[in-house]
C-alpha positions in Angstrom: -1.8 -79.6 -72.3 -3.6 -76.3 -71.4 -1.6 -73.2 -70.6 -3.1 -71.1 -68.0 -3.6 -67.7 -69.2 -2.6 -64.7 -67.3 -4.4 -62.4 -65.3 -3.5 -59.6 -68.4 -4.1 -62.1 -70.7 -8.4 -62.4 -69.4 -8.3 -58.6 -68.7 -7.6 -57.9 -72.2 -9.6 -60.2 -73.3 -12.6 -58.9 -71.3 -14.1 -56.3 -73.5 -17.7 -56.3 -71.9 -20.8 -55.2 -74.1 -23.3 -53.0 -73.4 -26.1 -55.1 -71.6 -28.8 -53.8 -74.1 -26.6 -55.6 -76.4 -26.4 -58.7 -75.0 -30.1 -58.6 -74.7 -31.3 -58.5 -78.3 -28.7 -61.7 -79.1 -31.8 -63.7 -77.1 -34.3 -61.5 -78.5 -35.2 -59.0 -75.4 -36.7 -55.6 -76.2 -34.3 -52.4 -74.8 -37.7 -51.6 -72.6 -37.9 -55.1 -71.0 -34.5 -54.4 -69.4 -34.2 -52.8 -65.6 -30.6 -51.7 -66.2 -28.2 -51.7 -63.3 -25.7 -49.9 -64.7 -23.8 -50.4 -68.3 -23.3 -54.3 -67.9 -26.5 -55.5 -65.7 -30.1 -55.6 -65.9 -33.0 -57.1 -64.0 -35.5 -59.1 -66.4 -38.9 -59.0 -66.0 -41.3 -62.6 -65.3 -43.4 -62.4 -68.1 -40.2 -63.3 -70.2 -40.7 -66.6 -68.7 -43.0 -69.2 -70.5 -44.4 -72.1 -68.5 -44.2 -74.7 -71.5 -40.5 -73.6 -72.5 -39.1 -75.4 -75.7 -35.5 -75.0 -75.3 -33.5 -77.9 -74.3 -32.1 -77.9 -70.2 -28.5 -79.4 -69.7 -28.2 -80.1 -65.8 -23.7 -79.7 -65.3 -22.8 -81.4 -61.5 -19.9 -82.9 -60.6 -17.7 -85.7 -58.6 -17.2 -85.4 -55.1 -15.3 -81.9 -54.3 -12.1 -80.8 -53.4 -10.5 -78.3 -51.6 -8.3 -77.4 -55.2 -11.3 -76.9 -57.3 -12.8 -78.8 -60.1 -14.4 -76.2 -61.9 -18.0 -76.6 -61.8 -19.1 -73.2 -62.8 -15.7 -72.6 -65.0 -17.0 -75.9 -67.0 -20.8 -74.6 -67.2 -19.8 -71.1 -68.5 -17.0 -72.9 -70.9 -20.1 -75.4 -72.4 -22.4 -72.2 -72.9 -19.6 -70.7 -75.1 -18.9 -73.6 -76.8 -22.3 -74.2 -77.7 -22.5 -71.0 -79.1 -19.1 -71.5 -80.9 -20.5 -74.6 -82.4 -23.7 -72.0 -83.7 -26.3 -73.2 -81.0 -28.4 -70.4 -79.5 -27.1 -71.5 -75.4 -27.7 -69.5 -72.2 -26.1 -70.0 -69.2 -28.3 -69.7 -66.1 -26.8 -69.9 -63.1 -26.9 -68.9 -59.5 -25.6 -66.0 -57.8 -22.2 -66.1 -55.6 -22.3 -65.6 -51.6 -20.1 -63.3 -49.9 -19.1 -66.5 -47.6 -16.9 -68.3 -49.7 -16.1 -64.7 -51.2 -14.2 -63.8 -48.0 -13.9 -67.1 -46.6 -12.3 -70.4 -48.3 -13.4 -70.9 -51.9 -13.0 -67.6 -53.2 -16.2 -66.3 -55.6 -17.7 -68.0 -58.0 -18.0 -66.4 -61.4 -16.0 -68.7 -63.2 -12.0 -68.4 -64.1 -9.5 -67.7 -67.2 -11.7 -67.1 -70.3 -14.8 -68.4 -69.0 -16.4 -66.0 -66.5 -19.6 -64.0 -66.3 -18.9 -60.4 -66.2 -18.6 -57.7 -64.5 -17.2 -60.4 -62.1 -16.4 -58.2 -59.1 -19.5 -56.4 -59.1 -21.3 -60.3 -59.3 -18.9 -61.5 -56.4 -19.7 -58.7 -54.4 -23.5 -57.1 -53.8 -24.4 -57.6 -57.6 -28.0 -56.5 -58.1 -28.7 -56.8 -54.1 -31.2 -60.0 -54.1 -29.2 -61.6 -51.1 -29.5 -58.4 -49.1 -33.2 -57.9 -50.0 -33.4 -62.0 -49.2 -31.4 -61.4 -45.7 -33.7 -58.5 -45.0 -36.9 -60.4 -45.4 -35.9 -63.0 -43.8 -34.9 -60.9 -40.7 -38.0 -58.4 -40.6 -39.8 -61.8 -40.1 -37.7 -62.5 -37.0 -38.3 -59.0 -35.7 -41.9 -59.5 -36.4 -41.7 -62.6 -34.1 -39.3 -61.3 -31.3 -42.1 -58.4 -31.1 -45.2 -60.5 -30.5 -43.6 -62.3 -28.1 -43.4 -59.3 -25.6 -47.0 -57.8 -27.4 -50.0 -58.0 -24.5 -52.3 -56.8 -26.4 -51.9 -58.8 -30.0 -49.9 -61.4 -28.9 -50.2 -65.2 -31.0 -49.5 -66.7 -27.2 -45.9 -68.1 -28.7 -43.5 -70.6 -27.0 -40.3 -68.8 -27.2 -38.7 -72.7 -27.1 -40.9 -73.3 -30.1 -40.0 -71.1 -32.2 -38.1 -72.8 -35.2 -37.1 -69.5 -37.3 -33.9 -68.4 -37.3 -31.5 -64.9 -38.7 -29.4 -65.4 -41.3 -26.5 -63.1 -42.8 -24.2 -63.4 -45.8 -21.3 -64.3 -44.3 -19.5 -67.0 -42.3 -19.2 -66.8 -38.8 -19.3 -69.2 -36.4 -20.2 -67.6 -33.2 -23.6 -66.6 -34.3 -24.8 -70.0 -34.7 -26.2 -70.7 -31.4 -26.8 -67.7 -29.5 -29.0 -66.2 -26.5 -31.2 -62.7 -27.6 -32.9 -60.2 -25.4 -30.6 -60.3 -23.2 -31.0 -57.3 -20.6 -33.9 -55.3 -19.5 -37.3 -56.2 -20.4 -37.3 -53.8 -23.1 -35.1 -55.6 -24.9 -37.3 -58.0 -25.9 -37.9 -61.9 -24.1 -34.6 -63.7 -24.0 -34.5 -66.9 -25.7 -32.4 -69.3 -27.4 -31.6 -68.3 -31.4 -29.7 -68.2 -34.1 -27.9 -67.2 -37.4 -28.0 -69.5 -41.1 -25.7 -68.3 -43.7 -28.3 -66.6 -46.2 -28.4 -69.1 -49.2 -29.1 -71.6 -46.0 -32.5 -69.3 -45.8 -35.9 -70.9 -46.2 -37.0 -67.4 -47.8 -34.3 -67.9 -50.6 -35.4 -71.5 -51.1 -38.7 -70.2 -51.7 -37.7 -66.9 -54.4 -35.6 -70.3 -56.0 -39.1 -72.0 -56.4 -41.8 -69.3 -56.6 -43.6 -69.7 -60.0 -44.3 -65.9 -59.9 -44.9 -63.2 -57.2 -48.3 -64.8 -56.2 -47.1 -68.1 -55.3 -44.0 -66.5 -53.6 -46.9 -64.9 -51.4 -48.1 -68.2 -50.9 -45.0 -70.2 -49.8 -43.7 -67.2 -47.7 -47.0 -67.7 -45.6 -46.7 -71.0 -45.2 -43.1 -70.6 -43.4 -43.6 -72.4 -40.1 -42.8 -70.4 -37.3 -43.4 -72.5 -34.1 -46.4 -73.7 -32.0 -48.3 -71.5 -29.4 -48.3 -72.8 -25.9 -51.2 -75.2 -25.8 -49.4 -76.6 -29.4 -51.4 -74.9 -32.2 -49.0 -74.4 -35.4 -48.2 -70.4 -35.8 -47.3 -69.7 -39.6 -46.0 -66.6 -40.8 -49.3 -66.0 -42.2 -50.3 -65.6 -38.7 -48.4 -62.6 -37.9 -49.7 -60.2 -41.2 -46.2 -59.7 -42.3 -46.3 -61.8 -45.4 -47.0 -58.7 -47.5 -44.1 -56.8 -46.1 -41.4 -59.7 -46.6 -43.0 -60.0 -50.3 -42.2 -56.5 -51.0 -38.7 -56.6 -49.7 -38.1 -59.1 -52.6 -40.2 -57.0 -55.7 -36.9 -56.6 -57.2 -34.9 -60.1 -56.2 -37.3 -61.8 -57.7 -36.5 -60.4 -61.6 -33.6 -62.5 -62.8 -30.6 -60.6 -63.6 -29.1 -60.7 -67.0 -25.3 -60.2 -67.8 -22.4 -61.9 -70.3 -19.6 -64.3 -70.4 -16.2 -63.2 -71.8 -16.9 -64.4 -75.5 -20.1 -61.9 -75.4 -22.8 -64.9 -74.6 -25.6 -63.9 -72.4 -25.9 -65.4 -68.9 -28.9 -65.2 -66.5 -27.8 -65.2 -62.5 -30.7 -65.7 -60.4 -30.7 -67.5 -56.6 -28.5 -69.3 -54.3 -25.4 -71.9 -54.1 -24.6 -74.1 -51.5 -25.8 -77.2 -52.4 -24.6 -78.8 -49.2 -26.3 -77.6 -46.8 -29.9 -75.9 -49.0 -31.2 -76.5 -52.5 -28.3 -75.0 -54.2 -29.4 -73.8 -57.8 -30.7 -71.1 -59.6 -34.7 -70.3 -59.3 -37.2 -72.3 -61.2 -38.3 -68.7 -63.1 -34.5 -67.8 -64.3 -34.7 -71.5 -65.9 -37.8 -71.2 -67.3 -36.9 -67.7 -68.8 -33.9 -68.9 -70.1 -35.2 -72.4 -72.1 -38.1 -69.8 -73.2 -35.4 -67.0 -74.9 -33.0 -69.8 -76.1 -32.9 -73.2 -78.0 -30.2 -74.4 -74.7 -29.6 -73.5 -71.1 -26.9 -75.1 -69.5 -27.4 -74.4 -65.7 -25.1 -76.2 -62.6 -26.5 -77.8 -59.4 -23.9 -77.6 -56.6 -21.0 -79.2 -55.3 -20.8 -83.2 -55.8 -24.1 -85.0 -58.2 -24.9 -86.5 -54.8 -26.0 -83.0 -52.8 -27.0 -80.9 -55.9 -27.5 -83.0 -58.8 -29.7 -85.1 -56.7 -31.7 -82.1 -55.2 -32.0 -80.5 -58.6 -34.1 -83.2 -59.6 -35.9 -84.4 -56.4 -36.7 -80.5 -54.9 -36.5 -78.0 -58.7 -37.9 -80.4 -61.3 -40.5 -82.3 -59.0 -41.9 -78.6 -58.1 -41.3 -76.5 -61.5 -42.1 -79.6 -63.8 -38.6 -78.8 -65.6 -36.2 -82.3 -66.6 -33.1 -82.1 -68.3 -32.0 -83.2 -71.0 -28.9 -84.0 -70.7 -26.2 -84.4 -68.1 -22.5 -83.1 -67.6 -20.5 -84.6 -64.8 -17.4 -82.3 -64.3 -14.3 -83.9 -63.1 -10.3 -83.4 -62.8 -7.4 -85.5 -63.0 -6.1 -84.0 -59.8 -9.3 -84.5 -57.9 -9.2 -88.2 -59.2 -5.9 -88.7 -57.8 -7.0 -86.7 -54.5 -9.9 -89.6 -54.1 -7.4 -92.1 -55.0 -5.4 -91.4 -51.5 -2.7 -89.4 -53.2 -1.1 -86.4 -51.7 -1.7 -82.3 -53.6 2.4 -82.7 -53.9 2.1 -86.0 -55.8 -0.8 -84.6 -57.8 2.0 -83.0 -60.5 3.2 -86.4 -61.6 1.7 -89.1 -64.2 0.4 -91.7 -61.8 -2.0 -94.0 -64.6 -2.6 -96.4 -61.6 -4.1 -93.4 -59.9 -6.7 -93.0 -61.9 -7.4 -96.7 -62.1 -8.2 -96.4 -58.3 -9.6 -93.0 -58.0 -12.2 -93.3 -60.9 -14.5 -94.6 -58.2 -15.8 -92.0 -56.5 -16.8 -90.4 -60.3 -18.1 -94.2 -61.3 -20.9 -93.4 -58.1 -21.8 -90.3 -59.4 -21.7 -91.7 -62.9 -24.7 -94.5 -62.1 -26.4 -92.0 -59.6 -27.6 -89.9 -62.5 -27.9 -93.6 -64.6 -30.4 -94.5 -61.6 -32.6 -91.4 -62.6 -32.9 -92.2 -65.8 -30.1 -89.8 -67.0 -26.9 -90.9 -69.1 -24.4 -88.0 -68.4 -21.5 -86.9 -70.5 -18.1 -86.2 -68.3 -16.3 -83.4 -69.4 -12.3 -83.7 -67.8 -11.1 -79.9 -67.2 -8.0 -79.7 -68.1 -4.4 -78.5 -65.8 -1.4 -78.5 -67.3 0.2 -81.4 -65.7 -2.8 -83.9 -66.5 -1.0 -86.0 -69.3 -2.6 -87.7 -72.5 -1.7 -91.6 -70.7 -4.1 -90.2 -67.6 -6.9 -88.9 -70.4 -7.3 -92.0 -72.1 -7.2 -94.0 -69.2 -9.9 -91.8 -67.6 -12.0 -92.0 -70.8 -11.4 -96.1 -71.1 -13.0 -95.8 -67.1 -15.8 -93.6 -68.5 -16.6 -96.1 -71.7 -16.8 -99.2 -69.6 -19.8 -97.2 -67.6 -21.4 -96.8 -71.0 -20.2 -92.8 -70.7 -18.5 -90.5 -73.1 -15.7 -88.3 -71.5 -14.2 -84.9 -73.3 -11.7 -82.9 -72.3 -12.0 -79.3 -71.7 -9.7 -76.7 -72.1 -12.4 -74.0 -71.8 -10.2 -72.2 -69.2 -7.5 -71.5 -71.2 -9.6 -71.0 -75.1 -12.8 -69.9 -74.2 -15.6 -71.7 -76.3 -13.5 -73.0 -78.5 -12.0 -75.1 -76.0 -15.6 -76.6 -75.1 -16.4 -77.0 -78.5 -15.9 -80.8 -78.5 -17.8 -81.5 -75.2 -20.8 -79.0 -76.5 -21.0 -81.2 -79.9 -21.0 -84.2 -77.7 -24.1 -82.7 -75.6 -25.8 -81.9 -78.8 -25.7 -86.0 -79.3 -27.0 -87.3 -76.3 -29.9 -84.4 -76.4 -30.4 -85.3 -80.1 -30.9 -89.3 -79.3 -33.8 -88.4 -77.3 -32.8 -91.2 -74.4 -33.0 -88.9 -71.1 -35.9 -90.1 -69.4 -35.6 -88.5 -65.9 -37.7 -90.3 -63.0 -37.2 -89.5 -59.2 -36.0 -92.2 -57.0 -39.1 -91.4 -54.6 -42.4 -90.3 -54.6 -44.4 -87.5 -52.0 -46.5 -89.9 -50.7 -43.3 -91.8 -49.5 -42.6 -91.5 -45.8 -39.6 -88.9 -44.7 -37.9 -91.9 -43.4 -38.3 -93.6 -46.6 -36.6 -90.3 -48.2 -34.1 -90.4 -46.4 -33.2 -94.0 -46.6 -33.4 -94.2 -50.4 -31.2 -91.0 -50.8 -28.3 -92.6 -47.9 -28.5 -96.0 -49.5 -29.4 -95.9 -53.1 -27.2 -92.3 -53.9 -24.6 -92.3 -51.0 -24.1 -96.5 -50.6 -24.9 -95.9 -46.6 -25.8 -99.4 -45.2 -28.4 -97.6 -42.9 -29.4 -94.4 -41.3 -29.9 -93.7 -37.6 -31.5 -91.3 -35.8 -30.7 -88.9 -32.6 -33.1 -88.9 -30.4 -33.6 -85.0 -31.0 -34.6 -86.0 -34.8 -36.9 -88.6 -33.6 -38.7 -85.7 -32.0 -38.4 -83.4 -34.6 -40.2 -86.1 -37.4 -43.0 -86.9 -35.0 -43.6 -83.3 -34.7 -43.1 -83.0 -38.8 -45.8 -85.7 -39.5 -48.0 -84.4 -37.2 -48.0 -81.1 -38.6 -48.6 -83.1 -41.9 -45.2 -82.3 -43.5 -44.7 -86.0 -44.5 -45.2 -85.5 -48.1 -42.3 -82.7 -48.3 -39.3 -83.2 -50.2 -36.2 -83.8 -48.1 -32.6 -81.6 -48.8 -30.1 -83.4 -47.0 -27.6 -81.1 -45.2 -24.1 -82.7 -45.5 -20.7 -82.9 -45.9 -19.7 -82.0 -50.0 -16.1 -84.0 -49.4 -17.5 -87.4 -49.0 -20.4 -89.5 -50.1 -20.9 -90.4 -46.4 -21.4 -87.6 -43.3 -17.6 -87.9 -42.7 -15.6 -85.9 -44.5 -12.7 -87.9 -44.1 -14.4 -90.9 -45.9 -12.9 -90.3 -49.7 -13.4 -92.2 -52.8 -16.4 -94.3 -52.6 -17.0 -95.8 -48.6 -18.7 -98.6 -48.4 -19.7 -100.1 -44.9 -20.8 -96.7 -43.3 -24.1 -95.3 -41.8 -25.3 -92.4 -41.7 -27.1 -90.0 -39.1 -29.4 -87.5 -39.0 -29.0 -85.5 -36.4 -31.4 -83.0 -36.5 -34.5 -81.6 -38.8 -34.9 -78.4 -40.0 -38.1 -77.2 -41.6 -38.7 -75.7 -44.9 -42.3 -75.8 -45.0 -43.0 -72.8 -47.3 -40.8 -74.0 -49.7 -42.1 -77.4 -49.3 -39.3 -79.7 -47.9 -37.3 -80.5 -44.8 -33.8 -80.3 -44.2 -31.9 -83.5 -42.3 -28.7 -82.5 -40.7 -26.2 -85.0 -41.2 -23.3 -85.7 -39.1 -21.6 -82.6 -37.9 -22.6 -80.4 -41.0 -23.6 -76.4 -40.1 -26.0 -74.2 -42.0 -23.9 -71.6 -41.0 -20.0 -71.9 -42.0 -16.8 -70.9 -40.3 -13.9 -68.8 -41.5 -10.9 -70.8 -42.2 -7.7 -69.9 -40.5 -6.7 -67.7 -43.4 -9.5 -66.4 -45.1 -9.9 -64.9 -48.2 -10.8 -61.5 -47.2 -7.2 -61.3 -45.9 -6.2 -60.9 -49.5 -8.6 -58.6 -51.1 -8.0 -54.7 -51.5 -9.0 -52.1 -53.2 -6.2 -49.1 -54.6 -6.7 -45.6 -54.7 -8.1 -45.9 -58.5 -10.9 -48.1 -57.4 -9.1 -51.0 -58.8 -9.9 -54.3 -56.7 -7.2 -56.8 -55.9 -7.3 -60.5 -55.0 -10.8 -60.8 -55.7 -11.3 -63.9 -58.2 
């Protein structure tokens, strides 16, 4: 099997290019690039064509786990090996959040020889979208706070109306609900807010789905903001600061362009967190990349049943795009996790394991058949998966009319995806994806909801707090009904209870609250106990990151 190469090993190995370099492989012009340094540049939107002709490969996964399946890893290793194999592939994915940086899952640029470079500089601030998308995001609740306690321009605001909330890049807890203006009058009217992480953030929703800087105008004015107090809608139109927020995000709204280890070009544009918002890379870094190359292999995230499914009901239903074709990423280890077994049995051959386990991946597998779309699973490779475990897992895959390859992209580079990349090529070149969504606008959000909790999860039926009930009268008044919904919930399970492995059946779901995403043109069911804000784990990450006296960082990966 795979041998896992050293830390020395991928630093050697990591000679980076110039970026200008990198640029003319895809055919950009030395005074299209903003450079940001020796190794990153901004690209500018008229790169982008609507109609693109390259081909769009959509990589998900199986249902998480707490190890790692190696979603991005995979997508970076199938953008090499395409190249290997002499295809003219981009990767275009999203951009990391300092959350998972410091918190649990680390960052997110990939590992071993397949990783976009300068990787601590993309874990970290990178170009500085999601501070320009935080800052936006936050002059808006300044703006609001303000007219609140403003005699003389005031938009007569119900403080317990107001639906907008802060957001910051980075978890913490204790900001999710909090009490503001607290104090003397001058410090503004005290209310009830508070605090999304900032890929959580409608604004970032709306830079993923902007066609160009005139419709990201548009949607950013359409943000619902509350109601007055004799119930007239207030927008953030309504408070003149549309123009300000837009300039905030000049900049974020260029895609950024850097490299993977084997020297490929690699466009990182938007937000992850497919969980708990719409958790992929903006509709413009796609287009660019299918219009500067013959294949873009981009990721939706976590499990195919949060960002796989939201790819294609929120992205594709708005930008036009479809894919193509369809990766499904998966592990031996993570089969055996959904198969009951404990991470200290993981090490050992278990055959029957995969036998039981396979069916969490068999639900995602005929999620993505129900849209139309025939995936490919590639099997990242660990050096204790054994060739038994592969062929059963591939036998599994074949009886759900799927290929599976395994990868050992991690530990070769390209050349270790140059079998699943040649496999791609075949499902593109028969021509049988034919993507349809599972619902249509004009579809009640109840109706949304339902088909997503029954025909993608297996729910037997969703139920409703009685705050949600509120909240979707109040949603189809304000004639929201024919928004997309991007279902907030738990990555771990296909149900809203985390402990719930493998594939539940007899479970319900509930909706516990709405939020609203009107600007970027869908709402957002909270399932279960899920938070648009995350928590620090016990340990976190940020425990183990340094930096020595030669500028060197340590434990960032």
């Amino acid at each position: 099997m795979s041998t896992f190469p050293s830390d020395i090993e991928i630093a050697q190995n990591a000679i980076m290019s110039h970026i200008k370099d990198i640029a003319k492989k895809i055919s950009i012009s030395e005074d299209d690039l903003e450079f940001y340094g020796k190794y990153k540049a901004k690209l500018p939107l008229h790169l982008q064509q609507e109609n693109p002709k390259g081909k769009l490969i959509l990589v998900s996964a199986m249902s998480p786990t707490k190890y790692g399946e190696g979603k991005t890893t995979m997508s970076i290793g199938l953008t090499d090996g395409l190249n290997y194999i002499g295809k003219k592939a981009i990767a275009v994915l999203r951009e990391p959040s300092l959350g998972p940086v410091f918190g649990l899952k680390g960052g997110a640029a990939g590992g071993g020889y397949v990783q976009v470079l300068p990787m601590e500089d993309i874990n970290l601030h990178f170009t500085g979208d999601f501070s320009a998308i935080e800052k936006a995001n936050n002059l808006l609740s300044a703006v609001i706070d303000n007219n609140l306690q403003n005699t003389k321009y005031s938009l007569n605001l119900d403080p317990k109306s107001i639906a907008w909330k802060r957001v910051m890049d980075m978890n913490d807890r204790s900001l999710r609900q909090i009490i503001i203006g607290v104090g003397a009058k001058a410090n503004g009217t005290m209310r009830e807010d508070g605090f999304n992480i900032t890929p959580a953030s409608e604004v970032m929703a709306i830079l993923c789905l902007a066609k160009d800087l005139e419709d990201l105008k548009f949607r950013l004015g359409n943000i619902f903001v509350g109601k007055t107090l004799d119930g007239k809608a207030i927008f953030a139109r309504d408070l003149n600061v549309v123009g300000a927020m837009a300039t905030l995000l000049k900049d974020a709204i260029k895609p950024n362009l850097v490299q993977t280890i084997d020297g490929n070009p690699a466009i990182l544009h938007g937000g992850p967190f497919a969980s708990i918002a719409q958790g992929t890379n903006t509709a413009i870094a796609t287009k660019m990349g299918l219009s500067l190359g013959d294949y873009v292999v981009t990721e939706a995230g976590f499990g195919a049943d949060l960002g796989a499914e939201k790819f294609l009901h929120i992205k594709c239903e708005q930008s036009g795009l479809k894919p193509d074709a369809v990766v499904l990423v998966a592990t031996i280890r993570a089969i055996k996790h959904h198969a009951g077994l404990a991470p200290e049995d993981f090490k050992t051959e278990n055959v029957g394991a995969i036998e039981k386990g396979f069916c969490n991946l068999e639900k995602h597998i005929e999620n993505m058949q129900q849209f139309g779309l025939n995936p490919v699973v590639c099997i990242n490779a660990f050096p204790d998966d054994t060739q038994a475990e592969y062929d059963k897992l591939k036998a599994l895959c074949a009886s759900k009319g799927v290929s599976a390859i395994v990868s050992t992209a991690f530990a070769r580079g390209g050349k270790g995806s140059a079998e699943v990349a040649q496999k791609v090529i075949e499902e593109i070149e028969k021509g049988t994806a034919n993507y349809k969504p599972l619902y249509q606008p004009f579809d009640s959000i109840e109706h949304k909801i339902n088909v997503v909790a029954k025909n993608i999860y297996g729910a037997n039926s969703v139920e409703f707090s009685p705050k949600s009930k509120a909240q979707l009268k109040m949603i189809n008044d304000l004639g929201f009904g024919q928004f997309s919904i991007c279902m907030a919930k738990t990555p771990a399970s296909f149900s809203d209870n985390e402990k719930l492995i493998g594939r539940p059946t007899n479970f319900d779901i509930t909706v516990r609250e709405f939020e609203i995403s009107s600007g970027a043109g869908f709402v957002v069911p909270l399932l279960g106990d899920v938070m648009r804000m995350p928590g620090l784990p016990a340990v976190p990450n940020a425990e183990r990151i340094d930096i020595d006296n030669n500028g060197v960082i340590i434990g960032l990966s």
